[in-house]
C-alpha positions in Angstrom: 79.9 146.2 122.9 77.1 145.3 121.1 75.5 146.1 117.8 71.5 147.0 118.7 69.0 146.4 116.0 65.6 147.0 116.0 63.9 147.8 119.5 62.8 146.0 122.3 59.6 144.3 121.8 60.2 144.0 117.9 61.6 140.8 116.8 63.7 140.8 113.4 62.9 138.2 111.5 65.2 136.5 108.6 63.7 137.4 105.0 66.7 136.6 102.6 69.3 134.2 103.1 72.2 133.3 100.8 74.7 130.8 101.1 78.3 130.5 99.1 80.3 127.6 99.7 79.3 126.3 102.7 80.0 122.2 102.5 77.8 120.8 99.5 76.1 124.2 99.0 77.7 126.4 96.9 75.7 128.7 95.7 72.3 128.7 97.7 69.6 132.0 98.0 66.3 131.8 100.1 63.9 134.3 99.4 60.6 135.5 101.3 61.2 133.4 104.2 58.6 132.6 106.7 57.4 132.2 110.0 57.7 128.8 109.7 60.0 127.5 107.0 60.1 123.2 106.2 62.9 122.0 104.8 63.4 117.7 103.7 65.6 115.8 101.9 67.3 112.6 102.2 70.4 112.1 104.5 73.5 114.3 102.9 71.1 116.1 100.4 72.7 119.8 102.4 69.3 120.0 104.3 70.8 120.3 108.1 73.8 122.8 106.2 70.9 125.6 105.8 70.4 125.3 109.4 74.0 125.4 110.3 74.3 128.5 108.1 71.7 130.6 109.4 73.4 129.6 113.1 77.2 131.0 111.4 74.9 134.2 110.2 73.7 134.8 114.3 77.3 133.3 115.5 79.9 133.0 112.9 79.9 129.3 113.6 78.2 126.4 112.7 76.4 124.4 115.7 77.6 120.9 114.4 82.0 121.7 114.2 84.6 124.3 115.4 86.8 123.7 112.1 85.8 125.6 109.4 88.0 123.6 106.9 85.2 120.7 107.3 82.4 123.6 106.7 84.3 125.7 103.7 83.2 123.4 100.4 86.2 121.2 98.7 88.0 123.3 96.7 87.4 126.8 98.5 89.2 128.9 100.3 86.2 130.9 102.3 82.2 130.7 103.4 80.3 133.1 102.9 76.3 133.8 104.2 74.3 136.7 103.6 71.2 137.6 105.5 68.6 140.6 105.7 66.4 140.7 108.5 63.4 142.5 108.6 61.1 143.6 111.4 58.0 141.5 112.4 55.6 142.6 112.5 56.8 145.3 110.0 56.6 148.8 111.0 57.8 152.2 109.0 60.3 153.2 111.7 62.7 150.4 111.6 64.3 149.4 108.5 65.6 146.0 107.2 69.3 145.1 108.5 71.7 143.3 106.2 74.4 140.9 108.1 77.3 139.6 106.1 79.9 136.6 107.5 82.8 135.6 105.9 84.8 132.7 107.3 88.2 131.8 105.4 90.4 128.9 105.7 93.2 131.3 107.4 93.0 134.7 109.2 90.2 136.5 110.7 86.2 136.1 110.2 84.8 139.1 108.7 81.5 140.9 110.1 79.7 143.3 108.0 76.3 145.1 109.2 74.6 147.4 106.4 78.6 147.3 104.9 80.1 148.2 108.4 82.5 146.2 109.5 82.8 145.1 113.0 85.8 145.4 114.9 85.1 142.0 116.0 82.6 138.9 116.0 81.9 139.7 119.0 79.5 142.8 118.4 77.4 140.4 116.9 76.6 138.3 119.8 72.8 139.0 120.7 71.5 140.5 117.5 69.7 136.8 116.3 69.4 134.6 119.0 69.0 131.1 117.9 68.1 128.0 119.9 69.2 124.7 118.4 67.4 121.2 118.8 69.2 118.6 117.5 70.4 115.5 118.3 73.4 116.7 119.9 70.5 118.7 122.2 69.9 116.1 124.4 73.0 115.5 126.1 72.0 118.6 127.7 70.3 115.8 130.6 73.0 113.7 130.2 75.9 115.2 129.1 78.5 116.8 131.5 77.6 119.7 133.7 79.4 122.1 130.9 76.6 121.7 128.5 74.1 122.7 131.0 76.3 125.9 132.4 75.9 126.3 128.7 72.7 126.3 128.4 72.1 128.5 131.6 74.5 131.0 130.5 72.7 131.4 127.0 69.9 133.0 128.3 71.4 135.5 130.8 73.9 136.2 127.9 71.0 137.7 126.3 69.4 139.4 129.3 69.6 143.1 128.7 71.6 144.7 131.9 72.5 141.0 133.3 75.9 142.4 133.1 77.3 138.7 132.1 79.1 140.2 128.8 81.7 141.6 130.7 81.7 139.6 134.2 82.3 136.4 132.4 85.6 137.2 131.0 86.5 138.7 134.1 86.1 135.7 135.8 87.5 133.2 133.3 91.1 135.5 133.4 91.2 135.3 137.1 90.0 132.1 137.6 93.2 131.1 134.5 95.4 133.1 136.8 94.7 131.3 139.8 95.2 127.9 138.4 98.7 128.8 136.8 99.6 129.6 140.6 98.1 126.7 141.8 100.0 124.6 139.7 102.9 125.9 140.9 102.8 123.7 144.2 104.0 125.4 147.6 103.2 128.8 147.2 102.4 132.0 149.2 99.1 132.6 149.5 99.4 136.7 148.7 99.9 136.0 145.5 97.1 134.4 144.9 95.1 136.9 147.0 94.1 139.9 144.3 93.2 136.9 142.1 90.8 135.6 144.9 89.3 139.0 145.2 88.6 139.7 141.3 87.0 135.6 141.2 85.3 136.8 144.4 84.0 139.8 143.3 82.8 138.5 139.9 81.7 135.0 140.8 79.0 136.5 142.8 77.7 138.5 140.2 78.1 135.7 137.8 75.7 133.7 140.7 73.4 136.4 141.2 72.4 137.0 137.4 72.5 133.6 136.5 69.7 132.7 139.8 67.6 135.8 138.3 67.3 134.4 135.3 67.1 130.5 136.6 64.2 131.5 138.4 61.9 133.0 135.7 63.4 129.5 133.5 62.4 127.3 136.2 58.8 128.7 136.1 58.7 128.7 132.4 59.8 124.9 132.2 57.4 123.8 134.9 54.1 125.4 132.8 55.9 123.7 129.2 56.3 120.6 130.6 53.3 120.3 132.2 51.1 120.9 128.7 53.6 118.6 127.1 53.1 116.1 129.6 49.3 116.8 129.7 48.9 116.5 125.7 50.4 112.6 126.0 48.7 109.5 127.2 51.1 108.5 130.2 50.5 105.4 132.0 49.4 105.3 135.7 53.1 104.5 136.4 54.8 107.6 135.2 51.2 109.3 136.7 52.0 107.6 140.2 55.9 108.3 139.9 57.7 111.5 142.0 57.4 115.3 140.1 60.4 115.9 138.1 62.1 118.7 139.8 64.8 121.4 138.7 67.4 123.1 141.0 70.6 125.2 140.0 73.7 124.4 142.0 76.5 127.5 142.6 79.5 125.6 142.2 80.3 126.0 145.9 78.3 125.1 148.9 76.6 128.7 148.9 73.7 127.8 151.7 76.9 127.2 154.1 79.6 129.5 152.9 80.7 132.6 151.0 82.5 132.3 148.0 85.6 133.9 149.5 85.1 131.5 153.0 85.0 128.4 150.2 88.1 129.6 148.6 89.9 130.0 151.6 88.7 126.6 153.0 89.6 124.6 149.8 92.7 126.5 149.0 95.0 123.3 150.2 93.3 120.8 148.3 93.0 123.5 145.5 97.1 123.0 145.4 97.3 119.4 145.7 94.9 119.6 142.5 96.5 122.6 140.8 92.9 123.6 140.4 90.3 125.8 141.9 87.0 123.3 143.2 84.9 126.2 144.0 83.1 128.8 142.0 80.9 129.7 139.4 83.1 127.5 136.9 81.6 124.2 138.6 78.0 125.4 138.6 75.0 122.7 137.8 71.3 122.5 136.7 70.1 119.3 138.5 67.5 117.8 137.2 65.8 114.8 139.4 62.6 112.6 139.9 62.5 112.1 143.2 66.1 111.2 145.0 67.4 110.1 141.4 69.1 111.8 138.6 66.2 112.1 136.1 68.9 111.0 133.1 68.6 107.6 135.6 65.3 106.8 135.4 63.4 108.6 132.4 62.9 107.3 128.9 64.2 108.1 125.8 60.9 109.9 125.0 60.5 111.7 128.6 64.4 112.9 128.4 63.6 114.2 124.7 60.8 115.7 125.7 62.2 117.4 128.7 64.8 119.0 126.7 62.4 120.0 124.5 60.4 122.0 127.2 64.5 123.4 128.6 65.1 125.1 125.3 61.6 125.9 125.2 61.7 127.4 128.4 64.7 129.5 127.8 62.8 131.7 124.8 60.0 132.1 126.4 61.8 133.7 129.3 63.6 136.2 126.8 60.5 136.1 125.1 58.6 138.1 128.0 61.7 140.6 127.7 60.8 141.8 124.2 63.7 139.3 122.7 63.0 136.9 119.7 64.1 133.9 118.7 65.3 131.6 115.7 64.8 128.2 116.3 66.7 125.4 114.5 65.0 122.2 114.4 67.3 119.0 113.0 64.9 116.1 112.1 62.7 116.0 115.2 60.9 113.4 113.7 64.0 111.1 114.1 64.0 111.7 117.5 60.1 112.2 118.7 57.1 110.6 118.2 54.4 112.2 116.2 52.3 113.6 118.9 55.3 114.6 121.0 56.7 116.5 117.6 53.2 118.5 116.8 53.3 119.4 121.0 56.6 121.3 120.4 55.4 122.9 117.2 52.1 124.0 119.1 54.7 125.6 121.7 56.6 127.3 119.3 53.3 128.8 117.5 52.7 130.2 121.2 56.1 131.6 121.7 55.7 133.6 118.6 59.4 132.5 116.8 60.6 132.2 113.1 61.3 128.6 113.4 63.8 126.6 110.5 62.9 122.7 111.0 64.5 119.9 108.4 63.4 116.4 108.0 64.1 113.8 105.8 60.6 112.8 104.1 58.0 116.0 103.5 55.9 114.1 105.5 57.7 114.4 108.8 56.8 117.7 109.3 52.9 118.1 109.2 51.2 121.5 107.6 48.7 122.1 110.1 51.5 122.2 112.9 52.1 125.9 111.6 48.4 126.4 113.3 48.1 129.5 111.0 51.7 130.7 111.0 52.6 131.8 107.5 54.8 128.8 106.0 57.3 127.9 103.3 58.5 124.5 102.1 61.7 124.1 100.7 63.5 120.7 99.0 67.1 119.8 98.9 68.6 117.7 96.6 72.7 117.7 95.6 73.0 121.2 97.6 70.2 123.1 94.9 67.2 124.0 97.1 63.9 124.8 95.0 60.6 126.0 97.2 57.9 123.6 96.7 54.2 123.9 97.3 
């Protein structure tokens, strides 16, 4: 179930944000919140915590930990953030929405939307999509396949109809089910037949959605990363070097077999492993310049930058669905050259997101990279945040 705010094509946009105990702030209020929204201080000053925040307001997590002991502030036995998100552009018909997200040390996370409680955190999933670039972001190229199922499964998450919400549990039950047996050693294969039917039957829906979507995402990427690419002054090397290329693997060898016929193929060396090798589960995005892993043989820069034009990619796609989205942006400037930084900022004007960016010095994130977007700078010093001009 989900909670539906707004309507398609009108994007909520965060107004208000207040923050109570959450690491060094404790006691934090952002008011008439932008477009774009600039936010320095030096390392530790509780800058990257407003981000994490506004991520536990769409999530009811932070982006950087899973253990809300290291998130609640010393002393404190809850977090709490408070948002109110208001249509852009405004209209008369829909009116502001007021989220609420209480984590405590011990028991459950309580929701609240205009003073309802959800019946779980779950309802909230898909109200505020955020995207997240941070450092952490680039392991997305060279990180384990997970991340990148991750990544993939983001965006058809959030893909009205796709279906995902409820085949993905599905799945992950069966395919739990399955193992257990597995494990088990010498057993007869009827029992683990109903549970090869339901991954069956769900693993190819699983596949189907997540190629829909993988299609419109490869298109995206390929026009993003082409203007990126096109905006920098590349040697005749990387001009003379093979195209960078993006494919999305199944998690079973789909071109040659079914994933009932792989099932039933692997299902002896699926016992000897007390795992199951095929399905959904073991899906890929592969990302290569010519015959080699593109992790192998870009730069720093060009792996930034592609992952960059992937997240990119991904809103834009929901984007041209009538679906919004919050960017959080940790110190780019750490991690990308100047040109490379206003490229991405240029991108996001286009995509037509609220976009939260931190750096350390004010400097690092440049005015004019708004491109007329209404913007707000905000300082953080000790965990007290003060607007600045």
């Amino acid at each position: 179930m989900f909670v539906v705010l707004g309507v398609l094509g009108v994007a909520l946009q965060l107004e208000k944000l207040s923050i109570h105990n959450f690491r060094n702030l404790r006691q934090v209020s952002l008011g008439d919140l932008r477009e774009f929204n600039f936010i320095h201080g030096i390392n530790g000053s509780g800058k990257t915590s407003i981000l994490e925040a506004i991520h536990t307001l769409a999530l009811t997590r932070s982006f950087r930990s899973r253990k809300i002991d290291g998130v609640i502030s010393y002393g404190c036995e809850d977090l709490i953030v408070r948002g109110e998100l208001s249509p852009s552009p405004a209209t008369t018909n829909t009116p502001n929405t007021i989220i609420g997200v209480r984590r405590p040390k011990k028991g459950a996370v309580l929701v609240k939307v205009n003073g309802e409680k959800l019946l779980t955190a779950g309802q909230l999933a898909g109200v505020m999509p955020v995207q997240v670039i941070n450092p952490a972001s680039f392991e997305l190229l060279e990180g384990s396949p997970s991340v990148r199922r991750q990544y993939l499964d983001w965006g058809v998450f959030h893909v009205k109809h796709s279906g995902f919400f409820e085949y993905w549990p599905r799945y992950r039950k069966a395919l739990q089910q399955r193992n257990s047996l597995l494990r088990r050693g010498n057993i007869d294969a009827s029992l683990l037949a109903p549970w090869d039917r339901e991954l069956e039957a769900m693993g190819v829906l699983i596949h189907e959605a997540r190629l829909k979507h993988f299609a419109l995402l490869s298109s995206a990427f390929d026009l993003i990363y082409g203007r990126l690419l096109s905006a920098l002054d590349v040697g005749q090397d990387q001009k003379d070097a093979p195209p960078l290329t993006i494919a999305m693997t199944a998690g079973w060898k789909d071109e040659e077999l079914s994933l009932a016929e792989s099932l039933q193929k692997n299902l002896a060396s699926d016992l000897r492993s007390g795992f199951t090798k095929s399905g959904p589960h073991r899906a890929d995005i592969d990302l290569r310049v010519g015959r080699n892993a593109a992790g192998d043989v870009l730069s720093r820069g060009q792996i930034k930058t592609v992952v960059c034009a992937l997240k990119l990619a991904q809103s834009k796609v929901l984007l041209d669905q009538g679906i919004s989205t919050v960017f959080l942006i940790d110190d780019l400037a750490a991690e990308l050259d100047e040109r490379r930084c206003e490229m991405v900022f240029k991108e996001l004007v286009a995509l037509n997101v609220q976009v939260f960016a931190s750096s350390v010095r004010r400097t690092d994130l440049n005015d004019s990279w708004s491109l007329g977007k209404t913007l707000k700078r905000f300082h953080v010093e000790h965990g007290q945040v003060s607007e600045c001009c």
